[in-house]
C-alpha positions in Angstrom: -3.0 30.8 -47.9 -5.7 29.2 -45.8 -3.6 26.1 -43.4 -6.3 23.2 -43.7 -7.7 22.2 -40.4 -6.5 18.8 -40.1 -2.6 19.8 -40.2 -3.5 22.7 -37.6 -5.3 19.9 -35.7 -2.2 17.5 -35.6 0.4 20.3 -35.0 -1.4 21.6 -31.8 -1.9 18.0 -30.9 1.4 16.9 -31.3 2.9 20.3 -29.4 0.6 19.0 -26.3 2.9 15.6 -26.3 5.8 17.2 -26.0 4.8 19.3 -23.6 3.2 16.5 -21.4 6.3 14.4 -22.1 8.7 17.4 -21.1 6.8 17.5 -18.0 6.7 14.1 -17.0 10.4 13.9 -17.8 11.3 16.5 -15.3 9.2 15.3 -12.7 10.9 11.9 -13.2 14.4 13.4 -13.2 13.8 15.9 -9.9 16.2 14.0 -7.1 14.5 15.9 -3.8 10.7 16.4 -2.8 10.3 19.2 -1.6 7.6 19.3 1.7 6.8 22.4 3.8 7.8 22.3 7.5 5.2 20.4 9.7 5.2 21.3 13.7 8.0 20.0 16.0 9.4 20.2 19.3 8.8 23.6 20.2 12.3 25.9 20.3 14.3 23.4 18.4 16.0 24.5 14.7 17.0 22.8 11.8 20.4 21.1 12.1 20.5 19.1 8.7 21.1 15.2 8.2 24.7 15.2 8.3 24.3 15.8 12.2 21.7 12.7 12.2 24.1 10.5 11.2 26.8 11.0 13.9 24.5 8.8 15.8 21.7 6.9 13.6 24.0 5.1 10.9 21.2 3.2 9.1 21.0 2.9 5.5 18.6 5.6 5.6 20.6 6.9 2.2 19.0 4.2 -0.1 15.3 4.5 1.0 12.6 7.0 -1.3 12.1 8.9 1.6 15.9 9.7 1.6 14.3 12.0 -1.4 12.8 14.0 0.6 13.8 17.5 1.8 12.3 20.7 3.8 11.0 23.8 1.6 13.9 26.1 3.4 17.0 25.9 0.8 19.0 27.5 3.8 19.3 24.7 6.2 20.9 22.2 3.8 20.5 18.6 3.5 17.0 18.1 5.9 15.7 14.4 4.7 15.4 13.3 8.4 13.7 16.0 9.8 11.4 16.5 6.7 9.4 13.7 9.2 11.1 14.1 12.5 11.3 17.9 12.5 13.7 20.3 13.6 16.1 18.4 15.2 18.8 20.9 17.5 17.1 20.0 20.9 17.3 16.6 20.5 21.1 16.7 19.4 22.2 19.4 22.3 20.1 16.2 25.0 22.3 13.4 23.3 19.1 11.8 21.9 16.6 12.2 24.8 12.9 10.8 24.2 10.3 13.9 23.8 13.0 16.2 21.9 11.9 15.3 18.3 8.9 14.1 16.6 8.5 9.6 16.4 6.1 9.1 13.2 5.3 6.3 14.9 2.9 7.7 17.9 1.3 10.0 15.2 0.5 8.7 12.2 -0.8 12.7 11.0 3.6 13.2 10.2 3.1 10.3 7.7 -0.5 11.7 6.4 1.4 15.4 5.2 2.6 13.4 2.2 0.4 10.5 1.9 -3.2 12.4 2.1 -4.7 9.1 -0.2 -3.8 7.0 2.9 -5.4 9.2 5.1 -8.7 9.0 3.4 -8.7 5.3 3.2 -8.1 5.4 7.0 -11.4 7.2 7.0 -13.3 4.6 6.0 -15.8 1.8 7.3 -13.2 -1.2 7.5 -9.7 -0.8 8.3 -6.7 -1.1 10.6 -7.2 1.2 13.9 -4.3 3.6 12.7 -5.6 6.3 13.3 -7.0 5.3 16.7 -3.2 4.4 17.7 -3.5 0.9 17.8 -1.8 0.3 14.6 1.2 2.5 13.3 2.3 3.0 10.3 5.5 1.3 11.0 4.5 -1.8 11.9 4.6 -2.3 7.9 6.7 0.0 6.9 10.4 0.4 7.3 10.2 4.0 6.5 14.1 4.0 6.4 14.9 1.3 4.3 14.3 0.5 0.0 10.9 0.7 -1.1 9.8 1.1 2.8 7.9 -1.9 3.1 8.9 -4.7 6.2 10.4 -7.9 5.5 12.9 -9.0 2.7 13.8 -10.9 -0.6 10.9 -10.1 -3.1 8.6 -7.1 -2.9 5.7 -9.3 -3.2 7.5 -11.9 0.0 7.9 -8.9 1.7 4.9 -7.5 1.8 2.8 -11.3 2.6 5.3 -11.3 5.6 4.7 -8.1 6.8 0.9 -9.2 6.9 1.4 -12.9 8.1 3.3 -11.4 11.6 0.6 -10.0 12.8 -2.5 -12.2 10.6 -0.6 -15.6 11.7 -3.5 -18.1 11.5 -3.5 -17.2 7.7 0.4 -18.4 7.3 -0.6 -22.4 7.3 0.7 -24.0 6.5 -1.8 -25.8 4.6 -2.0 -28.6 2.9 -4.1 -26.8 0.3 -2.7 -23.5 0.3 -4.7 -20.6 -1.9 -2.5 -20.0 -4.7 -3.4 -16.3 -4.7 -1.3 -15.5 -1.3 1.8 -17.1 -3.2 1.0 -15.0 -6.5 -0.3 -12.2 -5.9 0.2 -11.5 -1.7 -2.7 -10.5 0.6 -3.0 -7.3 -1.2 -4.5 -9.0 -4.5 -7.9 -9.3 -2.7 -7.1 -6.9 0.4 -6.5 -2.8 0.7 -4.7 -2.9 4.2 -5.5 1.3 4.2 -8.7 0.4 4.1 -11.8 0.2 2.1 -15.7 0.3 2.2 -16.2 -3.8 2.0 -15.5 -5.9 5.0 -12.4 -7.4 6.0 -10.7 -4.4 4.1 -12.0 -6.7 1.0 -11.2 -5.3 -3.1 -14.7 -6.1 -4.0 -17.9 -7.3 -1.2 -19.1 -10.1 -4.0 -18.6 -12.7 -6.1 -16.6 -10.6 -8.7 -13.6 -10.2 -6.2 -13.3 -14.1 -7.0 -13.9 -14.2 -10.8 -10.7 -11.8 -11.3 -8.7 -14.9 -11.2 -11.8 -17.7 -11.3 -13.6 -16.0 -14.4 -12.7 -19.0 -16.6 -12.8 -22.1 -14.1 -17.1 -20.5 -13.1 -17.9 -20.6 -17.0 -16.0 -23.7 -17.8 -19.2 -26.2 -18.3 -18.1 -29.0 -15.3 -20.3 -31.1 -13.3 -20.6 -30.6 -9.3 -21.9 -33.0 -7.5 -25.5 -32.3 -6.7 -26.3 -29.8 -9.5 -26.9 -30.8 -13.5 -24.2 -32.4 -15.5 -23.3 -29.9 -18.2 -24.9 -27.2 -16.9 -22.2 -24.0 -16.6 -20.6 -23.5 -12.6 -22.2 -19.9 -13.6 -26.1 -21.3 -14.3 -25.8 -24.1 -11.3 -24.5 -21.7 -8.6 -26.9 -18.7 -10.0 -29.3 -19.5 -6.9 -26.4 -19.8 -4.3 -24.3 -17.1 -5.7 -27.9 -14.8 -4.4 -27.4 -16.1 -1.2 -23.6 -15.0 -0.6 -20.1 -14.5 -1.9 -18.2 -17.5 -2.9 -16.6 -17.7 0.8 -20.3 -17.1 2.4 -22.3 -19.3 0.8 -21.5 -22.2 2.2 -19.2 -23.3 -0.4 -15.5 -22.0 -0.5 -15.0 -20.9 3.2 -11.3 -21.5 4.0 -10.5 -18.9 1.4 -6.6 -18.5 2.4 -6.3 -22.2 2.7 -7.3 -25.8 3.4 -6.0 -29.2 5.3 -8.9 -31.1 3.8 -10.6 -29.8 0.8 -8.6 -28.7 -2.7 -11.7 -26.6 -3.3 -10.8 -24.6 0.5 -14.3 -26.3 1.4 -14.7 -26.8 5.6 
């Protein structure tokens, strides 16, 4: 009996789901991540978290990288020293500075998991973390929830983490972009870092018309160009010259005492 091609088609189709699904579903359901050992103070050993909270009685339980866990079955519970590293020396010294790794002077602990963020910090724009003028804690709480700074919201928490340091953005403004208060500084900023000023989405015009797409084709009349025409047509020739902040039209993109429009 010859099995027609189609059913043989959908069966090894449908066996590929389940297997994909199977996977997905146990990657999902895995409580630790494993990591391989990285280098620490030189002569300590693993003593396991249980030891770390004798002293450091956070909420450290509740954060993803609580998850965490080193590649050596034999020393237990290691979640803290997955980033701080074998942690005996620094126990025996009753918590001395220099007997266990700080994430924060070396952002390279933070890049064994996160390699994406270590090749955004390679690029031409971005904050000076890995020149160690920036760490990666000064926006995130590595310890805490989702490990981002700040509190309520995850989208308040992360505009607030920005705004401490980027203060002449936080107004307030009469004529406040409504993007910072939808979407945070992240809907038209990487703060890893990108290829386009400023740490920028998108270098032109189209990081604009994400959310402005319908307000540029909408046929309105500015003053100065012809009635009718589409903002599109009319700005054609100005749009050549710049983005929509460097054209000499919308400058005061994160927000304006004087102009709804964010004009100067």
């Amino acid at each position: 009996m010859k099995i027609p091609h189609r059913w043989l088609s959908n069966k090894v189709l449908f066996g590929g789901c389940v297997i994909w699904s199977l996977l997905l579903i146990s990657c999902v359901a895995t409580e630790r991540i494993v990591v391989a050992p990285g280098t620490g103070t030189p002569g300590a050993t693993f003593a396991g978290s249980k030891e770390c909270v004798q002293c450091h009685t956070d909420h450290f339980a509740g954060s993803t990288h609580a998850r965490l866990m080193v590649s050596d079955a034999k020393v237990g519970d290691t979640a803290c020293e997955a980033c701080h590293g074998p942690g005996s020396l620094h126990i025996q010294s009753g918590g001395k500075a220099g007997t266990i790794v700080n994430p924060s002077k070396n952002p390279e602990v933070c890049f064994q998991c996160h390699l994406d963020k270590r090749g955004e910090f390679s690029l031409p724009h971005t904050h000076p973390v890995i020149a160690g003028k920036v760490s990666c804690v000064d926006c995130h709480d590595v310890h805490k929830g989702n490990s981002v700074r700040g509190h309520g919201s995850a989208l308040a928490s992360q505009t607030e983490t920005c705004l401490r340091c980027h203060t002449q953005q936080a107004g307030p403004f009469i004529y406040p972009h409504g993007a910072i208060r939808e979407e945070g500084c992240t809907g038209c900023h990487n703060p890893h870092g990108t290829v386009n000023d400023k740490m920028l989405l998108a270098r032109d015009a189209n990081l604009c018309l994400r959310c402005h797409l319908a307000e540029v084709t909408a046929g309105f009349n500015l003053g100065g160009f012809k009635a009718g025409a589409t903002h599109a047509n009319s700005l054609g020739s100005r749009l050549s010259e710049g983005t929509c902040w460097s054209a000499g039209c919308h400058e005061d993109v994160h927000g304006s005492n004087v102009n709804a429009s964010l004009r100067p």
